[in-house]
PDB file of the backbone (N, CA, C, O) and the ligand in Angstrom, with CONECT records:
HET     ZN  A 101       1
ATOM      1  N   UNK A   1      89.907 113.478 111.701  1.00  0.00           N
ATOM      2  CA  UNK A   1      90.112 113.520 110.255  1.00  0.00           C
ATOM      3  C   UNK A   1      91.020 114.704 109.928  1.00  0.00           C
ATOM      4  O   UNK A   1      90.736 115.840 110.307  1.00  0.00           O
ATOM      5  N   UNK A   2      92.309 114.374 109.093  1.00  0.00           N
ATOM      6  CA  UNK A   2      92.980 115.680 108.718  1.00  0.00           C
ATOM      7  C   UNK A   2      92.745 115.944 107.055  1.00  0.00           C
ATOM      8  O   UNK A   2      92.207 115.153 106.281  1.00  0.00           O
ATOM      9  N   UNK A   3      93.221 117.086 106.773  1.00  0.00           N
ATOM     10  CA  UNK A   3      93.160 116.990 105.188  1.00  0.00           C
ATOM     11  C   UNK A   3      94.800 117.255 104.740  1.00  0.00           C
ATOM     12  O   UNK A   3      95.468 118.167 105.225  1.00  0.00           O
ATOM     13  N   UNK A   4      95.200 116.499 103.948  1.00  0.00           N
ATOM     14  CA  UNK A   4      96.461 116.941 103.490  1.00  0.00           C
ATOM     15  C   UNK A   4      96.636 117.927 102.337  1.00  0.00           C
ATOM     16  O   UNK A   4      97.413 118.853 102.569  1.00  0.00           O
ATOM     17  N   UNK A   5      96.119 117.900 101.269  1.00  0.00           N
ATOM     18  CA  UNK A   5      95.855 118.707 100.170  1.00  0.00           C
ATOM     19  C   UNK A   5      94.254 118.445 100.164  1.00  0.00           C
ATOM     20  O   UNK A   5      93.411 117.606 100.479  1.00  0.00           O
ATOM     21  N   UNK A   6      94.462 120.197  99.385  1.00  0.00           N
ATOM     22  CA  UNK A   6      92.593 120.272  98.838  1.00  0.00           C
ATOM     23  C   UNK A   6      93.046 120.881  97.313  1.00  0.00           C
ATOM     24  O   UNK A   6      93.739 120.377  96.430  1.00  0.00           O
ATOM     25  N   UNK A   7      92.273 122.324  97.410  1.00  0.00           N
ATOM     26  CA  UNK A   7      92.717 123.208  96.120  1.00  0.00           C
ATOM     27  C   UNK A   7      93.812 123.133  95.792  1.00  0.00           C
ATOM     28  O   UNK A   7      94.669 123.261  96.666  1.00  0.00           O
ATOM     29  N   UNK A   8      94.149 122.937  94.634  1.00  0.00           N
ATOM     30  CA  UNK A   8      95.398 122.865  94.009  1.00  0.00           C
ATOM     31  C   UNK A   8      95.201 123.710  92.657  1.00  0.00           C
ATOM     32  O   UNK A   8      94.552 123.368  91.668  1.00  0.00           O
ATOM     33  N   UNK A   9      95.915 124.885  92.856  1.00  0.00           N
ATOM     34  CA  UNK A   9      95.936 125.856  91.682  1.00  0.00           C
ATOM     35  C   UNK A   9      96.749 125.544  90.898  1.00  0.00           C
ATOM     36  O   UNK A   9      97.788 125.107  91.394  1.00  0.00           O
ATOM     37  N   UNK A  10      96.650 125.638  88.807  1.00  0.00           N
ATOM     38  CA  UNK A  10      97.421 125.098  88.084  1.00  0.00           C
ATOM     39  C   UNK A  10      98.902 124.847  88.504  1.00  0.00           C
ATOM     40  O   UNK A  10      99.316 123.695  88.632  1.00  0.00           O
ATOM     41  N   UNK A  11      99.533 125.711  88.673  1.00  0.00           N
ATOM     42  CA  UNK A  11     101.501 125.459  88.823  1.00  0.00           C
ATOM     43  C   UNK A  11     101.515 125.092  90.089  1.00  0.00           C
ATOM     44  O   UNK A  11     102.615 125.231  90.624  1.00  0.00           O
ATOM     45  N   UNK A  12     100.954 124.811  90.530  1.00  0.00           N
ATOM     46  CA  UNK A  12     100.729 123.745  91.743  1.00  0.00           C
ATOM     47  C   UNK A  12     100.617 122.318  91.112  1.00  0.00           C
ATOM     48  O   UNK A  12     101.429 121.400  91.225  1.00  0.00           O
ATOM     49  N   UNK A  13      99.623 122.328  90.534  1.00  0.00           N
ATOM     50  CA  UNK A  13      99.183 120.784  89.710  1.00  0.00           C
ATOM     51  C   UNK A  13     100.658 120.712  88.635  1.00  0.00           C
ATOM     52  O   UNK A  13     101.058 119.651  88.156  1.00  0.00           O
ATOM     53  N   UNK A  14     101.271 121.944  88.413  1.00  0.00           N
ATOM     54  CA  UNK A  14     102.466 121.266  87.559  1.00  0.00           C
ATOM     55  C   UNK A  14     103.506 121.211  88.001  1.00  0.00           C
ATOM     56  O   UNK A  14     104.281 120.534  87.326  1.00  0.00           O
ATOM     57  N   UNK A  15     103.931 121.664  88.933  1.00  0.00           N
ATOM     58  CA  UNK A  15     105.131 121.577  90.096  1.00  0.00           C
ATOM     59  C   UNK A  15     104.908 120.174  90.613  1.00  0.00           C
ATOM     60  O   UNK A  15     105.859 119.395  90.557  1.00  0.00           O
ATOM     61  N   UNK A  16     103.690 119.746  91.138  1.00  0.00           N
ATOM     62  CA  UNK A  16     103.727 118.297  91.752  1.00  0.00           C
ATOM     63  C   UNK A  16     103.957 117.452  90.861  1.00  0.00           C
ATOM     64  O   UNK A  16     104.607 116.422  91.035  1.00  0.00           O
ATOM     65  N   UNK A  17     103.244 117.949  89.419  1.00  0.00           N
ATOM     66  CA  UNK A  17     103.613 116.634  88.063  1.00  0.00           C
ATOM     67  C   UNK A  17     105.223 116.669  88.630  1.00  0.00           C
ATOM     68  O   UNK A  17     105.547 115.703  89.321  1.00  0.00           O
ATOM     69  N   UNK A  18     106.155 117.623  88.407  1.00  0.00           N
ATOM     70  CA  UNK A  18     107.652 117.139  88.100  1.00  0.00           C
ATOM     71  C   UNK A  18     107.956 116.199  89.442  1.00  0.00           C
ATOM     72  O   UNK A  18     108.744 115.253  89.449  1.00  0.00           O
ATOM     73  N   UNK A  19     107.165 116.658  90.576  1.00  0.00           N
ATOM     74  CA  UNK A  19     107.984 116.134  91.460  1.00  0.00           C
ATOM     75  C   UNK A  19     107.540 114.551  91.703  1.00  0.00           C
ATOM     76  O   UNK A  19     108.314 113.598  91.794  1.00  0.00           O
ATOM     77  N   UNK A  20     106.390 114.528  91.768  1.00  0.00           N
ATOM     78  CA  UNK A  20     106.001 113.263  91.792  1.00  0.00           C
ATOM     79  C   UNK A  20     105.285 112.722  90.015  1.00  0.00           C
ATOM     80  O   UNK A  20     104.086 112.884  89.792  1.00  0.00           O
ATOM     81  N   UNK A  21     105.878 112.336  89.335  1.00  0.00           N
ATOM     82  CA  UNK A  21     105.113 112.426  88.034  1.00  0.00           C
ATOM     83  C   UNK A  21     104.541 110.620  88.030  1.00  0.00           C
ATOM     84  O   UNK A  21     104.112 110.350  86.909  1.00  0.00           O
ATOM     85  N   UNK A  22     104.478 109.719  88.755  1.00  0.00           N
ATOM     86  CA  UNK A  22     104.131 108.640  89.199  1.00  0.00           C
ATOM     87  C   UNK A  22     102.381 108.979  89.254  1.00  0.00           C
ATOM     88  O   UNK A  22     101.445 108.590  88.556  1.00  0.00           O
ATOM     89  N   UNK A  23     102.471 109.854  90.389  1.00  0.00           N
ATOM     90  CA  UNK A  23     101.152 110.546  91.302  1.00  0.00           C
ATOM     91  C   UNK A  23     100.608 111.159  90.662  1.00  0.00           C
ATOM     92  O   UNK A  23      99.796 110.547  89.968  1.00  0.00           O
ATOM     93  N   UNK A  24     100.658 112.391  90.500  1.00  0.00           N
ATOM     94  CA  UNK A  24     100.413 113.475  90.049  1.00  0.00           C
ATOM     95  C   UNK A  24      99.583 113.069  88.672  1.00  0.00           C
ATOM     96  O   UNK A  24      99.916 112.175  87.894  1.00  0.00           O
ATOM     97  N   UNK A  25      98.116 114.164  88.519  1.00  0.00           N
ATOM     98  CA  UNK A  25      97.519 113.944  87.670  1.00  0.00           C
ATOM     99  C   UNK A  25      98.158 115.223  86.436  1.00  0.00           C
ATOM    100  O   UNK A  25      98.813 116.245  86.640  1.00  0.00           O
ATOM    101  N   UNK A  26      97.572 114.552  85.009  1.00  0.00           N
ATOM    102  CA  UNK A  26      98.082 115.943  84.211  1.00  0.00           C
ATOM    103  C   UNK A  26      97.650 116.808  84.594  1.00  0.00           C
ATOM    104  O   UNK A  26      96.562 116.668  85.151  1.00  0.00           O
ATOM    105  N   UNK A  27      98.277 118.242  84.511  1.00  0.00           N
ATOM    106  CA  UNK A  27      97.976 119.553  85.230  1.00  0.00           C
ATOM    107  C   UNK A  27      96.683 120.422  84.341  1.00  0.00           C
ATOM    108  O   UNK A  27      96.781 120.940  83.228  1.00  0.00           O
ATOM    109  N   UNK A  28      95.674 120.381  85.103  1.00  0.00           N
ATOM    110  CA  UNK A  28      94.348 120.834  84.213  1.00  0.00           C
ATOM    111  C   UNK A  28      93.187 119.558  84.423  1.00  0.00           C
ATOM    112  O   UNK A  28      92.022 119.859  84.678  1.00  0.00           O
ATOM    113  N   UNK A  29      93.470 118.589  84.335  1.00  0.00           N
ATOM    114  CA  UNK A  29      92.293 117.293  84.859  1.00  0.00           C
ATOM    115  C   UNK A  29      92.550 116.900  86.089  1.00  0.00           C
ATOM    116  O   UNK A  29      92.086 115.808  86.418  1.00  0.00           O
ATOM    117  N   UNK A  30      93.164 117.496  86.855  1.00  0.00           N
ATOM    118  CA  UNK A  30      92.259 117.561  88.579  1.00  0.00           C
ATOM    119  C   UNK A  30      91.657 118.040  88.763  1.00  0.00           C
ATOM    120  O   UNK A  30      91.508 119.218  88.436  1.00  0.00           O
ATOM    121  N   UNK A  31      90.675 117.071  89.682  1.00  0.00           N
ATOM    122  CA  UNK A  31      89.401 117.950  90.391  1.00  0.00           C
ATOM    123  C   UNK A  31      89.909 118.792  91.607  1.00  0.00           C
ATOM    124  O   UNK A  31      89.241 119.654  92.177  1.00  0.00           O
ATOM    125  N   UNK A  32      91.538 118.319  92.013  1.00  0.00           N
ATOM    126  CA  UNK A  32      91.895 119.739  93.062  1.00  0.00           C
ATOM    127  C   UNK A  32      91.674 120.823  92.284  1.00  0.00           C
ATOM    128  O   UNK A  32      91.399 121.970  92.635  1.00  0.00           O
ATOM    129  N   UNK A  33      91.795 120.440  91.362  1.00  0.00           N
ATOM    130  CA  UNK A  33      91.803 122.212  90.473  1.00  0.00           C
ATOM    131  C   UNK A  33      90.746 123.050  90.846  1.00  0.00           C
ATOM    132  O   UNK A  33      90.797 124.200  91.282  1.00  0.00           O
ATOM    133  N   UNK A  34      89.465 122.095  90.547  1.00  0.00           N
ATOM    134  CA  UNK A  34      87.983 122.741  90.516  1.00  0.00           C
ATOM    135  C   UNK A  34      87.802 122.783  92.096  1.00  0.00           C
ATOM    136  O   UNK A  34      86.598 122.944  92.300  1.00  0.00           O
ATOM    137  N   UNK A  35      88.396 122.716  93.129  1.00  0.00           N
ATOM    138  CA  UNK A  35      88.190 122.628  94.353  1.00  0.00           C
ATOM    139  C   UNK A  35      87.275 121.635  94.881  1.00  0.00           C
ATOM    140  O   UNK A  35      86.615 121.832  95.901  1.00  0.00           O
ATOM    141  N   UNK A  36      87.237 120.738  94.303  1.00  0.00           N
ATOM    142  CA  UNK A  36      86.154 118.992  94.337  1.00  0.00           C
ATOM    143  C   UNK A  36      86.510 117.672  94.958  1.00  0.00           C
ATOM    144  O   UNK A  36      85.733 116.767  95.262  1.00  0.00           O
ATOM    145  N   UNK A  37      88.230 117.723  95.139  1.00  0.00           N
ATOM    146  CA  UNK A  37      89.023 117.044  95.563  1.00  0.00           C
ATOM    147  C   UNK A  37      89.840 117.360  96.935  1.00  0.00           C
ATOM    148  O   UNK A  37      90.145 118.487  97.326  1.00  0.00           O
ATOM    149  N   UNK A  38      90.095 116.269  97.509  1.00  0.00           N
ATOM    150  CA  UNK A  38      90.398 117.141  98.988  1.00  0.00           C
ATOM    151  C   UNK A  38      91.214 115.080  99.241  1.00  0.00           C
ATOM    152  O   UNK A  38      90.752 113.969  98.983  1.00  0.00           O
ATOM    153  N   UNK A  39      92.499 115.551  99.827  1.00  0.00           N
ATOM    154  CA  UNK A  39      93.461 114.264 100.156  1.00  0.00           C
ATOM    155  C   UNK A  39      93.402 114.193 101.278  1.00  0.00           C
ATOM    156  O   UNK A  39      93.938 115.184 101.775  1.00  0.00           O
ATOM    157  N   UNK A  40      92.819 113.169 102.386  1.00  0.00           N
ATOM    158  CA  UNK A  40      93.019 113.187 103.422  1.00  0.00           C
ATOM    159  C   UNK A  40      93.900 112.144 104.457  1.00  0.00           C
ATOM    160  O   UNK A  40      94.462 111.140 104.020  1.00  0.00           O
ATOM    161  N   UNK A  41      93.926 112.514 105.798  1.00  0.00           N
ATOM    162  CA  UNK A  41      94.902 111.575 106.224  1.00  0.00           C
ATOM    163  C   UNK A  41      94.241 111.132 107.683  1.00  0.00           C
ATOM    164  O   UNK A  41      93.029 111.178 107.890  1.00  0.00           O
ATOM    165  N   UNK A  42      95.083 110.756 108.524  1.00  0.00           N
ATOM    166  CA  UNK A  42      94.715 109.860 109.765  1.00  0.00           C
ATOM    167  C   UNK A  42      93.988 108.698 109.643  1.00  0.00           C
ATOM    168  O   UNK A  42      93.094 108.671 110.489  1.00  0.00           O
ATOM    169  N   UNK A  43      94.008 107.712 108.922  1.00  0.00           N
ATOM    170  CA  UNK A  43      93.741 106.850 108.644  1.00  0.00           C
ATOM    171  C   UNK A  43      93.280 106.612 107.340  1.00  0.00           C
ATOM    172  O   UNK A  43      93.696 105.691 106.637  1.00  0.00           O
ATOM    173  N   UNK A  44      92.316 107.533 106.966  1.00  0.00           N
ATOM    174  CA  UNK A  44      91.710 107.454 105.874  1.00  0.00           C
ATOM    175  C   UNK A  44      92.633 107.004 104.561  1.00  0.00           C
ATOM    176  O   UNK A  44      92.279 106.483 103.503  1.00  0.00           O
ATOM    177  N   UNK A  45      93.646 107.311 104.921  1.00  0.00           N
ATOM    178  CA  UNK A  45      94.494 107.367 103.553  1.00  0.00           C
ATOM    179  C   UNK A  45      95.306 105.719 103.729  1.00  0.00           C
ATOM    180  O   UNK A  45      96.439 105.625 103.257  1.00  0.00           O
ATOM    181  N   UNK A  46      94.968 105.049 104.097  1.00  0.00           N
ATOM    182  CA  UNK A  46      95.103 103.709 103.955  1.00  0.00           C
ATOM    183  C   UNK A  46      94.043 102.779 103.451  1.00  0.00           C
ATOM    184  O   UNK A  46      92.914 103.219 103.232  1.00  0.00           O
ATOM    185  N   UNK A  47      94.245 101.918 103.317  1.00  0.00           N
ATOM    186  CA  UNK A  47      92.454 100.548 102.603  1.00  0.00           C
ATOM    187  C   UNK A  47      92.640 100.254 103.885  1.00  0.00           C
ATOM    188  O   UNK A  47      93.684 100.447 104.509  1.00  0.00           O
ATOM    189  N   UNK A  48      91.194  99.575 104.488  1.00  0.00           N
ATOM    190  CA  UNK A  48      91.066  98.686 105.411  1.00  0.00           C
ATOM    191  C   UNK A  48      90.926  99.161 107.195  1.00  0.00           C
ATOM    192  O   UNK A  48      90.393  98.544 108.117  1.00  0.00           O
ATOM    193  N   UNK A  49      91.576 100.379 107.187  1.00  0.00           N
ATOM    194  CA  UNK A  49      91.247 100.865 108.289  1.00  0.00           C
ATOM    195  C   UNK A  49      90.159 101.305 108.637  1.00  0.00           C
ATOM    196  O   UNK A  49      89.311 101.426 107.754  1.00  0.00           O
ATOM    197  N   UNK A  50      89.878 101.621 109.772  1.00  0.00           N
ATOM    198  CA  UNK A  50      88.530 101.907 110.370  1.00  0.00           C
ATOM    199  C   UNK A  50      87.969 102.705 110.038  1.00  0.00           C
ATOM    200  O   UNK A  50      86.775 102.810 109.758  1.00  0.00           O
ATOM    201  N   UNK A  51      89.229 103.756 110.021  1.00  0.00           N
ATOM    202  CA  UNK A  51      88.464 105.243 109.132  1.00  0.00           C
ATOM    203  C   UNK A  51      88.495 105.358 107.665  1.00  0.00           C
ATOM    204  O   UNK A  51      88.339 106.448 107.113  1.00  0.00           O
ATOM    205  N   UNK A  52      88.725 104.078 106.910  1.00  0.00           N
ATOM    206  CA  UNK A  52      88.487 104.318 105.675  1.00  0.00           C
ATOM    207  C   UNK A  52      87.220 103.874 105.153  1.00  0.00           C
ATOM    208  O   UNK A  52      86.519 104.261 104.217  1.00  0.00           O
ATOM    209  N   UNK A  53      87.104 102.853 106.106  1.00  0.00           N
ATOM    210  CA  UNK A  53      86.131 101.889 106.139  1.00  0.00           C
ATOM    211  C   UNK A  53      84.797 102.801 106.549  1.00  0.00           C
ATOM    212  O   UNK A  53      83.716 102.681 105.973  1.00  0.00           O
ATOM    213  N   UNK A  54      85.010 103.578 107.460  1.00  0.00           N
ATOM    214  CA  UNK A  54      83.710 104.255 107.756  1.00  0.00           C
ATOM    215  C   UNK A  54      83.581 105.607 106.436  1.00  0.00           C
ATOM    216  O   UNK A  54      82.490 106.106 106.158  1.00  0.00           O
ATOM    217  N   UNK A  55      84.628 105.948 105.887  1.00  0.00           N
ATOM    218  CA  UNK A  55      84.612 106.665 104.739  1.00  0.00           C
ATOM    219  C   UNK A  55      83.616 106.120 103.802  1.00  0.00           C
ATOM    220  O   UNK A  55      82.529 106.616 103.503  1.00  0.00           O
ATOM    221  N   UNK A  56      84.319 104.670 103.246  1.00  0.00           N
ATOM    222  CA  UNK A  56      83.507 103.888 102.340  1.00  0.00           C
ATOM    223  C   UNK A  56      81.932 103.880 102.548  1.00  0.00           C
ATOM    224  O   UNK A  56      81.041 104.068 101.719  1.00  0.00           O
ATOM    225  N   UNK A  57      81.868 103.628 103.797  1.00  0.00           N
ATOM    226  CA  UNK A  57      80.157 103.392 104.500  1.00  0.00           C
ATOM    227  C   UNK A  57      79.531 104.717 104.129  1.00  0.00           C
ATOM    228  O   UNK A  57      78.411 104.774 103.622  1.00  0.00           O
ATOM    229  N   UNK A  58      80.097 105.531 104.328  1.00  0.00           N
ATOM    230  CA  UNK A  58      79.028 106.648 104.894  1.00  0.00           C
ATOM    231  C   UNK A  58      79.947 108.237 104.007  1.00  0.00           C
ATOM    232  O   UNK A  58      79.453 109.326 104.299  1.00  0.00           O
ATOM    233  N   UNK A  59      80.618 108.244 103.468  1.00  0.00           N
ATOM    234  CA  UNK A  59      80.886 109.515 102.479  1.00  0.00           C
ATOM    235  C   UNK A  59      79.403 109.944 101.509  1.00  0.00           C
ATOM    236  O   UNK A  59      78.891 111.053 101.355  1.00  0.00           O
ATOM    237  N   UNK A  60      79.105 108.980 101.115  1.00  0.00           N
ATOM    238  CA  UNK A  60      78.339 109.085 100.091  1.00  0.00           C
ATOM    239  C   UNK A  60      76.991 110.027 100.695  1.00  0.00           C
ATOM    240  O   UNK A  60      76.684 111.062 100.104  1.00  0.00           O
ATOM    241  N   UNK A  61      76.450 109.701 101.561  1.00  0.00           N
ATOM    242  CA  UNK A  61      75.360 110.070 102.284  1.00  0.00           C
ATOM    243  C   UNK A  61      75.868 111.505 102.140  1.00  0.00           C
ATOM    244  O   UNK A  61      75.048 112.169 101.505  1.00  0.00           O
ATOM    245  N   UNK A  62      77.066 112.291 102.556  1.00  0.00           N
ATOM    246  CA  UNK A  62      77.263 113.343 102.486  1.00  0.00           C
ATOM    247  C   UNK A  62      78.115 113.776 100.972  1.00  0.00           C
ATOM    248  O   UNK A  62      79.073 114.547 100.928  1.00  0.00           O
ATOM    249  N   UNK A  63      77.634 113.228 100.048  1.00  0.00           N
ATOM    250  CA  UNK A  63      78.185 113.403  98.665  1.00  0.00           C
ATOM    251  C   UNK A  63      80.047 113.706  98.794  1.00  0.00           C
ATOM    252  O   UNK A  63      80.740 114.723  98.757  1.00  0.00           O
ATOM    253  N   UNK A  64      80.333 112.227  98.957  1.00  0.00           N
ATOM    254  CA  UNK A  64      81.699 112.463  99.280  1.00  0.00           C
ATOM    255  C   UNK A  64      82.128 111.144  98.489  1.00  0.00           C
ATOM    256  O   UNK A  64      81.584 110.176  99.021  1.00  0.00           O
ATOM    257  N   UNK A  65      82.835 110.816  97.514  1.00  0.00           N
ATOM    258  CA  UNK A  65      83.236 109.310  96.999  1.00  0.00           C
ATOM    259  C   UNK A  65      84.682 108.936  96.507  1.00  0.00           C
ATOM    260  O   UNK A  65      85.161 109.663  95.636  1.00  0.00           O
ATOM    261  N   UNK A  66      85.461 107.834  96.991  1.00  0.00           N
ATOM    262  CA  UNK A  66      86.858 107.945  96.699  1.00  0.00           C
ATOM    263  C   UNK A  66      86.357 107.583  95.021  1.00  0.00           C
ATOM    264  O   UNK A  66      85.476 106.781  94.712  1.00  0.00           O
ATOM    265  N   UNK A  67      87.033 108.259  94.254  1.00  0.00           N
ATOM    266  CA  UNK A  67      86.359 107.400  92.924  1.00  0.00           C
ATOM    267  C   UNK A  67      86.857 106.114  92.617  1.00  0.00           C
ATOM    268  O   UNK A  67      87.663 105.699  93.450  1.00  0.00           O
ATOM    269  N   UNK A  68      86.558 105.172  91.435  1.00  0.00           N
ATOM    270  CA  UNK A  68      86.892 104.096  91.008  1.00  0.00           C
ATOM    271  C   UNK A  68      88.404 103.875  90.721  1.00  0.00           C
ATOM    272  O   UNK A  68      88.840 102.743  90.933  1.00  0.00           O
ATOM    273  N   UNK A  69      89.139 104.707  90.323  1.00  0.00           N
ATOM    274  CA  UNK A  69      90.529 104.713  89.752  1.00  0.00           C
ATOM    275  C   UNK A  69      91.188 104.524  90.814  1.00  0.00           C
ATOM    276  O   UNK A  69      92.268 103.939  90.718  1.00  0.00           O
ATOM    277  N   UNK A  70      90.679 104.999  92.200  1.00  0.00           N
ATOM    278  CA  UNK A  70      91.652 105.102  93.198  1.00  0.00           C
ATOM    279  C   UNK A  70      91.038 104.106  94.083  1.00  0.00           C
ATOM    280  O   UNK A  70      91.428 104.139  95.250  1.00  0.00           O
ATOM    281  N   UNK A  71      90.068 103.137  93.738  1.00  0.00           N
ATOM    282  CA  UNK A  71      89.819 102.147  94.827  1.00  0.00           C
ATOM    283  C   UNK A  71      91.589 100.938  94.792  1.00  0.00           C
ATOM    284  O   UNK A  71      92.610 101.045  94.112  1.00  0.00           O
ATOM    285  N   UNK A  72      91.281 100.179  95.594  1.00  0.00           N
ATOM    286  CA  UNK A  72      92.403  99.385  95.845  1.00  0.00           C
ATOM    287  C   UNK A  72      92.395  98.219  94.648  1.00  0.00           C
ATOM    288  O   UNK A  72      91.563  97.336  94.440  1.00  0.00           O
ATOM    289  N   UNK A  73      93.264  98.446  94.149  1.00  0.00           N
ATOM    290  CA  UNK A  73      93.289  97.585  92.737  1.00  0.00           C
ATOM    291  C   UNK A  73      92.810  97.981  91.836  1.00  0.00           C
ATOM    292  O   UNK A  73      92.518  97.303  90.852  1.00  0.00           O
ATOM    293  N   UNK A  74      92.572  99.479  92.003  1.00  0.00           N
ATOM    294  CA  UNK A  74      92.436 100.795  90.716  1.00  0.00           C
ATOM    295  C   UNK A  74      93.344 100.772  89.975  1.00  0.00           C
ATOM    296  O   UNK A  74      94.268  99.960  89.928  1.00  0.00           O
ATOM    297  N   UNK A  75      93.009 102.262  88.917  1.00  0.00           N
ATOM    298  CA  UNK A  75      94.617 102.149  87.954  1.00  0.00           C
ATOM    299  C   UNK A  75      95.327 103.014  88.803  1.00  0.00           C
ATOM    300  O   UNK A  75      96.537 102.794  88.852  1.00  0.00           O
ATOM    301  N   UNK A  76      94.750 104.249  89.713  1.00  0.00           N
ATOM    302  CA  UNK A  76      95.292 105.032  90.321  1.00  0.00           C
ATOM    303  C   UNK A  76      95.317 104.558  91.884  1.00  0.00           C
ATOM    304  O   UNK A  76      94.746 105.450  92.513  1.00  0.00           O
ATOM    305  N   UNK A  77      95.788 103.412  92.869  1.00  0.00           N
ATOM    306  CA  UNK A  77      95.596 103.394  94.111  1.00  0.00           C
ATOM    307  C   UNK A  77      95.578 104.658  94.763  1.00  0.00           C
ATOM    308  O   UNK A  77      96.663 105.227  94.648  1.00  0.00           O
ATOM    309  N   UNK A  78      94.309 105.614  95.725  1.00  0.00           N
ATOM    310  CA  UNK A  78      94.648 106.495  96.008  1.00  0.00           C
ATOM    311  C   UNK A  78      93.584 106.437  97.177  1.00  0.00           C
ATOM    312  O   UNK A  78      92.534 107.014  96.893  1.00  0.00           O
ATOM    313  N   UNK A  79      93.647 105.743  98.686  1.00  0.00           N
ATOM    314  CA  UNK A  79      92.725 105.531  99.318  1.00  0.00           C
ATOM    315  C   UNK A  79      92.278 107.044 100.048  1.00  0.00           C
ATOM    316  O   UNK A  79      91.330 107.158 100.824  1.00  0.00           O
ATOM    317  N   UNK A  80      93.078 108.036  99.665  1.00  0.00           N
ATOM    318  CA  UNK A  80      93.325 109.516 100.975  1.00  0.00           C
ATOM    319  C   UNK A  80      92.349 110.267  99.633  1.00  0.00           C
ATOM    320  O   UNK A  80      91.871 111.363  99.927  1.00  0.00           O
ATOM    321  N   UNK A  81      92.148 109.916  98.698  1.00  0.00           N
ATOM    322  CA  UNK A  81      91.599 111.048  97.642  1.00  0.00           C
ATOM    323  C   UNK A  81      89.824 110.737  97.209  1.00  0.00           C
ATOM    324  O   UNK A  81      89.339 109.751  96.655  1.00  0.00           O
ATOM    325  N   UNK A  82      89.103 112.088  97.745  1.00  0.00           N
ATOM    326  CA  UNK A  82      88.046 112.206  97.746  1.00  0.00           C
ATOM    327  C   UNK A  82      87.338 113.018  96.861  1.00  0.00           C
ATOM    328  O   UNK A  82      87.861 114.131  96.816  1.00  0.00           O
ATOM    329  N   UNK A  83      86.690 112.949  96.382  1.00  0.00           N
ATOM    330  CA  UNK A  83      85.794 113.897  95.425  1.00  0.00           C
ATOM    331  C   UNK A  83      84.505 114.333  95.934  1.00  0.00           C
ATOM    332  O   UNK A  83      83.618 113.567  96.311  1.00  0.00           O
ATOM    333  N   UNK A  84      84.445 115.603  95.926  1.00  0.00           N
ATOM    334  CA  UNK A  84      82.456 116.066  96.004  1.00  0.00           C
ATOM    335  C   UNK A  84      81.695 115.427  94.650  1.00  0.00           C
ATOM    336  O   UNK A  84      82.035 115.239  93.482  1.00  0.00           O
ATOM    337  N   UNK A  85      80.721 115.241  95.284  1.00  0.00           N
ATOM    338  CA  UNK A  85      80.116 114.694  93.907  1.00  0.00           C
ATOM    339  C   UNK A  85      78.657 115.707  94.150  1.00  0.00           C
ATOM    340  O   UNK A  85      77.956 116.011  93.185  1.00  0.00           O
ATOM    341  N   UNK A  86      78.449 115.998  95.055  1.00  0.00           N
ATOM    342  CA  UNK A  86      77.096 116.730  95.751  1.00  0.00           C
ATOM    343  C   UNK A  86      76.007 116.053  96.149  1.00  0.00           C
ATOM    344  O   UNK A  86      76.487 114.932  95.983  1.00  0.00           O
ATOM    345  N   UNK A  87      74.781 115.818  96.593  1.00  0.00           N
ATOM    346  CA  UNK A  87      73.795 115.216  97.363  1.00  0.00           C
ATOM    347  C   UNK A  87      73.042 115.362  97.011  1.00  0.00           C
ATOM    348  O   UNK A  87      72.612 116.496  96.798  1.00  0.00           O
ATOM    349  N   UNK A  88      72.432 114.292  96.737  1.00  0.00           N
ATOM    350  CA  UNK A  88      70.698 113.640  96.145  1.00  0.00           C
ATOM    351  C   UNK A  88      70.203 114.347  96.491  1.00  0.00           C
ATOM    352  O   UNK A  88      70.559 114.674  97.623  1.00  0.00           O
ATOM    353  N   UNK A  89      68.903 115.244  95.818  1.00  0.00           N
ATOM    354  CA  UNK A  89      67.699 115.345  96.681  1.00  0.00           C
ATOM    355  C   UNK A  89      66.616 113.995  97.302  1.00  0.00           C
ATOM    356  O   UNK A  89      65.648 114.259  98.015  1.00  0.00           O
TER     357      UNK A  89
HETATM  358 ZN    ZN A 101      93.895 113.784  95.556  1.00  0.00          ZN2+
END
């Protein structure tokens, strides 16, 4: 498992708006901001692969969830982007 982005400090979140403004969330409503969000890669960051697939299965158990916006046929496709959500007692 790699991580591509995690924390993303404001002029970070607004430097990526210009560059990618497609992607990029408005600067201030990322959860990279709050350090909650974390983009990952080696598979994960595709639908359907093994390691996304075992993402899907089993993130949650460790309070880990791609959210809804970014499932596949979201408003945001974003299969590499994860959120803490934290763990049940
Ligand atoms: Zn992300």
């Amino acid at each position: 498992m790699c991580i591509t982005d995690s924390y993303r400090p404001y002029r970070v979140q607004a430097a990526l708006l210009i560059r990618k403004p497609g992607l990029a969330a408005v600067p201030g409503t990322s959860n990279h901001g709050w350090g909650l969000a974390v983009d990952l890669c080696d598979g994960i960051n595709d639908y359907g692969t093994p390691q996304h697939e075992w993402m899907v299965a089993n993130a949650a158990k460790y309070g880990w969830e791609n959210p809804d916006w970014a499932w596949q046929g979201g408003s945001r496709q974003e299969p590499w982007h994860w959120e803490f959500q934290g763990v049940s007692p």
